[in-house]
N, C-alpha and C positions, 0 to 999 in steps of 0.2 A: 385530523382534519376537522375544520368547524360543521357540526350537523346542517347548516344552513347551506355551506356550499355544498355539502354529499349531497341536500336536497335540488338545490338550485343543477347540480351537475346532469341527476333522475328525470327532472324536468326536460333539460338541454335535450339527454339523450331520445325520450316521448317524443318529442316535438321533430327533431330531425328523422327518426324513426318512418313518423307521418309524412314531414315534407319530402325528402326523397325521394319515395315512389311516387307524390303528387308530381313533383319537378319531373319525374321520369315519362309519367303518363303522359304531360303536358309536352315535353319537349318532343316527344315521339309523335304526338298528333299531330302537330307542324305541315 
């Protein structure tokens, strides 16, 4: 696998990691 996409994949996953529980937070506040 190209090291740019393992990194760009590291990223993806950080990022969802975070929005997730913000989405969860968020949508339960409602």
């Amino acid at each position: 696998v190209d090291p740019s996409v393992e990194a760009l994949r590291d990223l993806t996953e950080e990022y969802l990691d975070q929005l997730v529980p913000a989405l969860a937070r968020d949508w339960h506040a409602r």
